[in-house]
C-alpha positions in Angstrom: 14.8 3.1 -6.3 18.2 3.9 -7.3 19.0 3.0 -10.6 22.0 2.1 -12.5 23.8 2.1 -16.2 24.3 -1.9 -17.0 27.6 -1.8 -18.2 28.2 -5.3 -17.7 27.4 -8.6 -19.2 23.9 -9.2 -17.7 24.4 -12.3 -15.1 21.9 -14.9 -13.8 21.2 -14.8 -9.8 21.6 -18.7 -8.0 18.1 -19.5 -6.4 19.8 -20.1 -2.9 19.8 -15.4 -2.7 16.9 -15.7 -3.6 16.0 -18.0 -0.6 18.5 -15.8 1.3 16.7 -12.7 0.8 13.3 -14.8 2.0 14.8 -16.5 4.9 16.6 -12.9 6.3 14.6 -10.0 7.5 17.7 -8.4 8.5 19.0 -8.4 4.8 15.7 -7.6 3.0 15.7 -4.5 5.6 18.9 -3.3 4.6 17.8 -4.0 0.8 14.8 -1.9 1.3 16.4 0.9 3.1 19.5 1.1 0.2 16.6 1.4 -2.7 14.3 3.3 -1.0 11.6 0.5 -1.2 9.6 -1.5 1.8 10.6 -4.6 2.9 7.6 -6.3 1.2 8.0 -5.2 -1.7 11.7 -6.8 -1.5 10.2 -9.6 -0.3 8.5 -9.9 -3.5 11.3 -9.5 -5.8 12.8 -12.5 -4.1 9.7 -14.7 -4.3 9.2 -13.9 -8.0 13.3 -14.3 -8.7 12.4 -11.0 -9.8 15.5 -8.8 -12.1 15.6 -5.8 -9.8 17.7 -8.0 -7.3 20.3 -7.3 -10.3 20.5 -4.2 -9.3 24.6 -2.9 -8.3 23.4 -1.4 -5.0 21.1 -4.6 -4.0 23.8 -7.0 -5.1 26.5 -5.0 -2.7 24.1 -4.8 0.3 24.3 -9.0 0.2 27.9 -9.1 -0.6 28.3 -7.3 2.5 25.7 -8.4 4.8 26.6 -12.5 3.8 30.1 -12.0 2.7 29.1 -14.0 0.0 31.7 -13.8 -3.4 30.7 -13.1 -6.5 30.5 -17.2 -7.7 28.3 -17.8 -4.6 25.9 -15.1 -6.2 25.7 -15.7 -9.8 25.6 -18.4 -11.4 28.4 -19.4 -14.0 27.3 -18.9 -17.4 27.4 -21.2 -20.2 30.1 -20.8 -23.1 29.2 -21.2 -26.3 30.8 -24.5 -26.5 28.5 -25.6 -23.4 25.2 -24.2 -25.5 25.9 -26.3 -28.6 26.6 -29.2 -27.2 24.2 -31.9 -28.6 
């Protein structure tokens, strides 16, 4: 699998790529074929919301195979104003 240096603020993935990747054979292909891995095996990163879907080269393969933006990938993460509210 390729790996990367995580040089940015860790971000959350919505539940609706994880469906995606699920739902799309086309996509988890492409997935598989950009990180060296079989398509089940992507499969079951999306079925446990697993962290390796993180990963810079599996978040550009479904920015370019949905056209998706970065908002409709991540989910917005809560200020610390948001976490101390009572």
């Amino acid at each position: 699998m390729k790996n990367q240096t995580n040089i940015v603020k860790p971000r959350k993935i919505r539940p609706e790529v994880f469906q995606k990747i699920l739902s799309d054979y086309d996509l988890r292909k492409k997935i598989a074929d950009e990180t060296d891995n079989r398509e089940t095996a992507v499969y079951n990163w999306a079925y446990r919301e697993s962290d390796k879907v993180l990963n810079y080269f599996v978040i550009n393969v479904i920015k370019k195979h949905t056209g998706w933006p970065d908002s409709k990938i991540f989910q917005k993460s809560k200020t610390k104003t948001q976490a101390v509210k009572c």
